[in-house]
LUMSEVO-765267 format. One record per residue (C-alpha): residue number from 1; z negated, x, y negated. Coordinates in pm, whole numbers, plus 32768, in hexadecimal, padded with zeros to 4 digits. Layout:
N
+---------+------+------+-------+
! drenvex !   up ! east ! north !
+---------+------+------+-------+
!     NUM !    Z !    X !     Y !
...
+---------+------+------+-------+
This chain:
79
+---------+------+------+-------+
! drenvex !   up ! east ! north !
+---------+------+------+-------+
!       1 ! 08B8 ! 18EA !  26EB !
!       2 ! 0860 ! 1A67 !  273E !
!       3 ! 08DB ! 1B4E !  2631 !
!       4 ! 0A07 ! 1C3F !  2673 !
!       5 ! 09A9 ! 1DDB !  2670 !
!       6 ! 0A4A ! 1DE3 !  2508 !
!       7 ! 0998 ! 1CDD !  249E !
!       8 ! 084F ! 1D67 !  24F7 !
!       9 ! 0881 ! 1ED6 !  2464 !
!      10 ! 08FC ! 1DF4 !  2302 !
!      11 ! 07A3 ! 1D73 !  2332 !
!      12 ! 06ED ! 1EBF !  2360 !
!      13 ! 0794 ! 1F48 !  2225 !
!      14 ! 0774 ! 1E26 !  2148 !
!      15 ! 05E7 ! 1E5F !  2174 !
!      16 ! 05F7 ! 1FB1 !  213A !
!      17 ! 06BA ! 1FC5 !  2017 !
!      18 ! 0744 ! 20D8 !  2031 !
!      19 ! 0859 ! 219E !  20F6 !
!      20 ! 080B ! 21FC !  2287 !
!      21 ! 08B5 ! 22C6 !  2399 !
!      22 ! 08F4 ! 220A !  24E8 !
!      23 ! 07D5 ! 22D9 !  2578 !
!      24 ! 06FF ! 2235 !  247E !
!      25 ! 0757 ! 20C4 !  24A2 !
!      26 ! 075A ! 20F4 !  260E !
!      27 ! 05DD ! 2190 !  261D !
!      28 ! 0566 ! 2059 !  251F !
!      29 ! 063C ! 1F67 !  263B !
!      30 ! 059F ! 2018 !  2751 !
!      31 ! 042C ! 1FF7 !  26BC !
!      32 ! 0433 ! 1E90 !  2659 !
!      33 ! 04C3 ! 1E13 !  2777 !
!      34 ! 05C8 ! 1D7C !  26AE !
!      35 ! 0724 ! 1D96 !  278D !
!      36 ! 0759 ! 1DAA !  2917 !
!      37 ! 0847 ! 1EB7 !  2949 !
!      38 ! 0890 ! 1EBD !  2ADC !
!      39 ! 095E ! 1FFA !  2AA2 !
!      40 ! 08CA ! 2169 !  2AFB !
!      41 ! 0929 ! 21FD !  29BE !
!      42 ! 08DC ! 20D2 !  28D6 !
!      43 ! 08DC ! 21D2 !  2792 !
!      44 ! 0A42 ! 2213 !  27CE !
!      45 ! 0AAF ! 2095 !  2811 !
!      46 ! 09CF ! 2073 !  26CC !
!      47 ! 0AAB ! 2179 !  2600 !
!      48 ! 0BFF ! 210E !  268B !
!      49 ! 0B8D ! 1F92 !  264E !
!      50 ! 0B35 ! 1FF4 !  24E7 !
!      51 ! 0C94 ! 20CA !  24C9 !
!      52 ! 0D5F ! 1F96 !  2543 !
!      53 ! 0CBD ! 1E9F !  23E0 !
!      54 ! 0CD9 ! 1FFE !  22F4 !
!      55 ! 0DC3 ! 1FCA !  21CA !
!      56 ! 0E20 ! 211A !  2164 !
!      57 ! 0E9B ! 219B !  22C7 !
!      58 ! 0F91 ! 2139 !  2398 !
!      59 ! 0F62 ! 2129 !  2519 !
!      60 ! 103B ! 20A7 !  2623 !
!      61 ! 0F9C ! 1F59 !  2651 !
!      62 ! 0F09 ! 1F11 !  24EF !
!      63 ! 0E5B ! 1DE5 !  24CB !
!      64 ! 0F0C ! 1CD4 !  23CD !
!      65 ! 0D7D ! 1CB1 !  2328 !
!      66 ! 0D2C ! 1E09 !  22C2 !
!      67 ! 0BA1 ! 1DE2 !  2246 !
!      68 ! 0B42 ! 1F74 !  21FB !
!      69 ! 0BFE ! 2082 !  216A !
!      70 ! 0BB6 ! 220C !  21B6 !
!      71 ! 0B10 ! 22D6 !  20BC !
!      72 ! 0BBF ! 245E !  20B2 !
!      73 ! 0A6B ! 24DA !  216C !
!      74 ! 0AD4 ! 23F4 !  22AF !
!      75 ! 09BB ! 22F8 !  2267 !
!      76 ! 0A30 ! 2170 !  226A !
!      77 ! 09BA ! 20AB !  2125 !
!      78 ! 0A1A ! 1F1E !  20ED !
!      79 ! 0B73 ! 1EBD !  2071 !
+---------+------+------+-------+
């Protein structure tokens, strides 16, 4: 079964260890072939994908599994 966006950047930060912006995640995604993103701007579906599964903000249509939280200088670290 193909891994959801989320799921993915979770992946990319749990081998980093350590907290990453969108930009970041995105450019390790991007390298390693590790997501198909048919969208043009495939950072921002990244970041608003990420936003929906963040526990400490709220958004519109907030995800029920919420996997990262936001650190105060806008980069997303696990939950």
């Amino acid at each position: 079964m193909k891994k959801s966006i989320h799921q993915v950047a979770a992946d990319v930060l749990k081998a980093s260890g350590k907290p990453m912006t969108a930009a970041e995640i995105y450019a390790v995604i991007a390298e390693k072939e590790l997501y198909e993103f048919k969208a043009k701007n495939a950072e921002s579906v990244l970041r608003s994908q990420m936003r929906r599964h963040t526990r400490n903000i709220t958004v519109a249509n907030q995800a029920k599994e919420c996997v990262f939280t936001l650190t105060d200088d806008g980069r997303f670290s696990l939950a």
